[in-house]
Backbone bond lengths (Angstrom), bond angles and torsions (degrees), N, CA, C in turn:
res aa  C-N    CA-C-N  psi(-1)  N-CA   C-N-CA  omega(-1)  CA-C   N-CA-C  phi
1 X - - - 1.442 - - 1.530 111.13 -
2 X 1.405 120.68 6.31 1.338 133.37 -172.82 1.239 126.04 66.84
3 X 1.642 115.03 7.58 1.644 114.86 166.78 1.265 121.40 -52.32
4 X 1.185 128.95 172.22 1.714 127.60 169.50 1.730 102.55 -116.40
5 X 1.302 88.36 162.17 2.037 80.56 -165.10 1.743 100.01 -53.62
6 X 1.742 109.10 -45.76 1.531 78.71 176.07 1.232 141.34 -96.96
7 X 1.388 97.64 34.37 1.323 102.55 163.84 1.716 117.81 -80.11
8 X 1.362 108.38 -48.06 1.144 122.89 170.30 1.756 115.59 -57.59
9 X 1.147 128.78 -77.39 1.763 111.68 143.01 1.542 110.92 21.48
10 X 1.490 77.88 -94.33 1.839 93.85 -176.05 1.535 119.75 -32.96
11 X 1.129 106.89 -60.79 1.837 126.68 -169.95 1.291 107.32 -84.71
12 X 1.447 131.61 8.13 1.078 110.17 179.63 1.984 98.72 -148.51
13 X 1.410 95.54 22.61 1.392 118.98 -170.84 1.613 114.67 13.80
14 X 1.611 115.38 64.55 1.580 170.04 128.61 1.573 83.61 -29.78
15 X 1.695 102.28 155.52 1.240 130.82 131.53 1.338 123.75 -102.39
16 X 1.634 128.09 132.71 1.457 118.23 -163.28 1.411 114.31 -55.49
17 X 1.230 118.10 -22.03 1.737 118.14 -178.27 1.661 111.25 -76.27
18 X 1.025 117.43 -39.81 1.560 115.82 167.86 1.490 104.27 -61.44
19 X 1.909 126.37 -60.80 1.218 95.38 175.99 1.688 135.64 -51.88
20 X 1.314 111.58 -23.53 1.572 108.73 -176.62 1.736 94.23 -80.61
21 X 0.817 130.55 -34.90 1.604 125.11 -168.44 1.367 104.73 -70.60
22 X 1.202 137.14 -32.84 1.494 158.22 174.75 2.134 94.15 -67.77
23 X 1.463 90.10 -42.63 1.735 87.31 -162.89 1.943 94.98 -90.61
24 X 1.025 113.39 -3.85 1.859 106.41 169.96 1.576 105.17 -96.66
25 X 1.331 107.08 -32.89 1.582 104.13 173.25 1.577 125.23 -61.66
26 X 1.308 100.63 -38.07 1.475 110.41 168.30 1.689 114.98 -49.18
27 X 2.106 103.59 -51.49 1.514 104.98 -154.78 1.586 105.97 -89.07
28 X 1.257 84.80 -2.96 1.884 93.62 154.73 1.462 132.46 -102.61
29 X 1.094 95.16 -40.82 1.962 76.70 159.52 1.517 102.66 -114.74
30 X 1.523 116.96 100.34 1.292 86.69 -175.92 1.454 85.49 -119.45
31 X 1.481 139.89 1.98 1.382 135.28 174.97 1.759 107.31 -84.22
32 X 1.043 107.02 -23.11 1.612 111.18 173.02 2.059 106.37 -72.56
33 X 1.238 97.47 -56.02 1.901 104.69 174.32 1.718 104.85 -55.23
34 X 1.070 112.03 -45.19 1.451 105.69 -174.02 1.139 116.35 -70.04
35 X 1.304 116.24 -18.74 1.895 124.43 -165.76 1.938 81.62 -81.60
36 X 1.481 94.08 -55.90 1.468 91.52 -166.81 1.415 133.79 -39.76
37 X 1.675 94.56 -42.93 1.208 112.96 169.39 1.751 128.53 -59.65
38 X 1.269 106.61 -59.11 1.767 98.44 145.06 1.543 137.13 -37.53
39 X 1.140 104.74 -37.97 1.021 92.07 -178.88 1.742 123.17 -89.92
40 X 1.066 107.64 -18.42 1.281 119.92 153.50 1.772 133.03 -58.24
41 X 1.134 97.60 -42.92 1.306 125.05 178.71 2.150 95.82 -66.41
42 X 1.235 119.83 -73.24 1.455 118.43 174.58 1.532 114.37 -59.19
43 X 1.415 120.82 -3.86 1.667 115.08 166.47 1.524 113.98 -92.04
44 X 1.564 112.17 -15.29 1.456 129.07 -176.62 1.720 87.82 -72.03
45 X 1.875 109.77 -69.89 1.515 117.53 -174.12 1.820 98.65 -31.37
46 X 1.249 109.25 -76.68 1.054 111.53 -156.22 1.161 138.46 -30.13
47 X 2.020 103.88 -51.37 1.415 135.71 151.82 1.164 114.70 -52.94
48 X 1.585 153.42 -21.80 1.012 167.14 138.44 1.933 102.56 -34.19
49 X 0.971 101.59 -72.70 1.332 111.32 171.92 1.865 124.53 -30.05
50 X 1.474 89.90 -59.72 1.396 98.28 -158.47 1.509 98.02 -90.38
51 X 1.700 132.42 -33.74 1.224 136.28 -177.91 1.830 101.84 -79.53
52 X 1.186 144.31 173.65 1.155 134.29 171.97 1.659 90.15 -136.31
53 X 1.145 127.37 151.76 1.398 143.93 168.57 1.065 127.43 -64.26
54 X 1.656 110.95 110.40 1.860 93.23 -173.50 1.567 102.90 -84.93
55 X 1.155 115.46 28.95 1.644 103.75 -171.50 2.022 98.48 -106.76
56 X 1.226 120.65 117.84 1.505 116.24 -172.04 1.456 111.86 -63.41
57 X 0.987 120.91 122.45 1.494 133.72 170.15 1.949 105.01 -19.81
């Protein structure tokens, strides 16, 4: 989203070492998070699908 770690820190009142420890965990698994993320993302579609929205467009 183009924050800088301390930006994020800041805004999310973080200590900068958790954000970088959060940001090495990512660049190490980040093919496992991304799978995750798909796949989450197509169970949302799916449920989307089959439930219909009572909220009107």
């Amino acid at each position: 989203m183009g924050l800088s770690a301390d930006e994020i820190a800041t805004e999310h009142e973080l200590e900068l070492s958790d954000v970088y420890a959060a940001l090495t965990y990512y660049h190490d698994h980040r093919a496992e998070i991304n799978e995750s993320i798909r796949t989450d993302e197509a169970f949302i579609k799916n449920l989307q699908k089959q439930i219909p929205s009572k909220i009107k467009k």
